[in-house]
N, C-alpha and C positions, 0 to 999 in steps of 0.2 A: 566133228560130226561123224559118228561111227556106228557100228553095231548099236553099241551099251545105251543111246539114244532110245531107239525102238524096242528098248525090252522093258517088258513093264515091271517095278520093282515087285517084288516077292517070288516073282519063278524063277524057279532053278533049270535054267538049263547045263547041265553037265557038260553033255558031248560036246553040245555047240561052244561052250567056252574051253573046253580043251582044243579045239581045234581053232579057233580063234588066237587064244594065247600061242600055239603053237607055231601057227599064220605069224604073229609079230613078234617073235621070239626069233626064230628064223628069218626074217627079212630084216634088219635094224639099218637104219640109213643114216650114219652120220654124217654130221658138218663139219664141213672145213675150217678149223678153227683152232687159231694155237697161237701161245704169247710166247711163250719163252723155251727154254731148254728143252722141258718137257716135250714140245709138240716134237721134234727132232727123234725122240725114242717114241711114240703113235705113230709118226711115220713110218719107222722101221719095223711098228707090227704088224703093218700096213702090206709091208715090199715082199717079194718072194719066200726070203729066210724064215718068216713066222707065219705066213698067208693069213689073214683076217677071212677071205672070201671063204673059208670053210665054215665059217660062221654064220654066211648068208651076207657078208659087209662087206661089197664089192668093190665101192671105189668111195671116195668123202662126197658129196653133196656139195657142190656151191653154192645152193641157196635153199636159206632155213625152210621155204615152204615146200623143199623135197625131201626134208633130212627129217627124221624123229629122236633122235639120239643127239646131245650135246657134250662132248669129251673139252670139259679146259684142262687143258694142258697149260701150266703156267699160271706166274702172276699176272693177278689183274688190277688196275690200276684204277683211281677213283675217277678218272677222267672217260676212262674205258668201260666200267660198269655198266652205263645208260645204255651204250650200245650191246651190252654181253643181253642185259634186259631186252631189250627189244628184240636182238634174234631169238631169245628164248621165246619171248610171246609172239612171234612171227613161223614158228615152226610147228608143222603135222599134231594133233592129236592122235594119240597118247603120244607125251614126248616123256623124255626121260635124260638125265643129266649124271654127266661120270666127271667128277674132280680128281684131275691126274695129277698126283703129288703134292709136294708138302706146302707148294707156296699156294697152289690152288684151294688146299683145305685146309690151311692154317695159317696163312702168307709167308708162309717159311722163314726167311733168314730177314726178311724184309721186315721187321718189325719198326713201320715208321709213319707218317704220317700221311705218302702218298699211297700205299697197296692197299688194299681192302683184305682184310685178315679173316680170309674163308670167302670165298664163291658161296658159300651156300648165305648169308646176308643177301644177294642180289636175287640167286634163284633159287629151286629146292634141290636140293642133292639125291640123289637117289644110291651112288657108289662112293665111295673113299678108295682113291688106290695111293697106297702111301710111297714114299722115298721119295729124294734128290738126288737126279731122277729116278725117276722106277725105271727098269727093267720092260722091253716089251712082253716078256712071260707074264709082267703083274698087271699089265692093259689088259693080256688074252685074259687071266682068271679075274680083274673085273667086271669084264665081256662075259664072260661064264658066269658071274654072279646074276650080273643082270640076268643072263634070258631065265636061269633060276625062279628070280624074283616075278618078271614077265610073266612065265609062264603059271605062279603061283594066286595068279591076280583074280580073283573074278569081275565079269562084265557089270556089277554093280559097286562094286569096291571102286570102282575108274571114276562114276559121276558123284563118288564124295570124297574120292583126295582132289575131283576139279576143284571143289566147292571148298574144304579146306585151304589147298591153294589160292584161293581168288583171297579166300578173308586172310590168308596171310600176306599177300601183295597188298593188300589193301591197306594194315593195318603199318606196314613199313614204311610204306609211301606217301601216306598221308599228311 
């Protein structure tokens, strides 16, 4: 329930959606959330040495409906998925989702019967940060991708990847 609600489709408003994007490009609130190795180097982009807070990402979120950013770090497990589902659909609009590394977007080494091979199957990706593990420098320039993207968005483009989104959970789940 945001801005992009009250705006009626066909106007352009420039200014307002630069400073909007701007608004959530700048402030990104991620969740606390990490399976495996990965989450261990997010933390560390997190700590002093690489400070995330310059970014506007001051501390992780405990809970999805303060966080708009989802970072998996890690595999996920098919046991696990229902619940990755649900904080995704329990968290802020516009949200947006970062797969940190190789087992996150491709189930890495785990090719077996219990991982889910790609986080993006359960939600929709919006980043790829690739390696086993990455590097916190390759969290920050995913972080840097996104507000990119963020900021590149307009306020009517948002209420049709909702709509794309919904028909694509829809048609997964079903």
């Amino acid at each position: 329930m945001g801005l992009e609600e009250h705006v009626p489709r066909g106007i352009l408003l420039t200014a307002v959606e630069i400073i909007v994007n701007w608004g959530r490009a700048s402030s990104v609130w991620p969740l606390a959330f990490g399976t495996a190795c990965c989450s261990i180097e997010a933390l560390a982009a997190f700590a002093s040495r690489f400070d995330m807070a310059r970014f506007g990402m001051e501390v992780y979120r405990a809970s999805p409906r303060q966080a708009d950013l989802m970072i998996v770090a890690g595999r996920v497990s098919f046991k696990l998925a229902s619940a990755v589902r649900l904080l995704y659909e329990q968290m802020t609009e516009p949200k947006w989702v970062i797969a940190m590394g190789a087992c996150a977007s491709t189930g890495g080494v785990f090719n077996n019967y219990a991982i889910v091979q790609g986080v993006d199957r359960i939600v929709p990706v919006d980043i790829y940060v690739p390696g086993c593990p990455p590097r916190p420098e390759q969290l920050i320039d995913g972080v840097m991708r996104l507000h990119r993207k963020i900021r590149q968005k307009s306020l009517t483009d948002h209420r049709a990847d909702q709509q794309e989104e919904i028909e694509l959970t829809e048609s997964r789940w079903a």
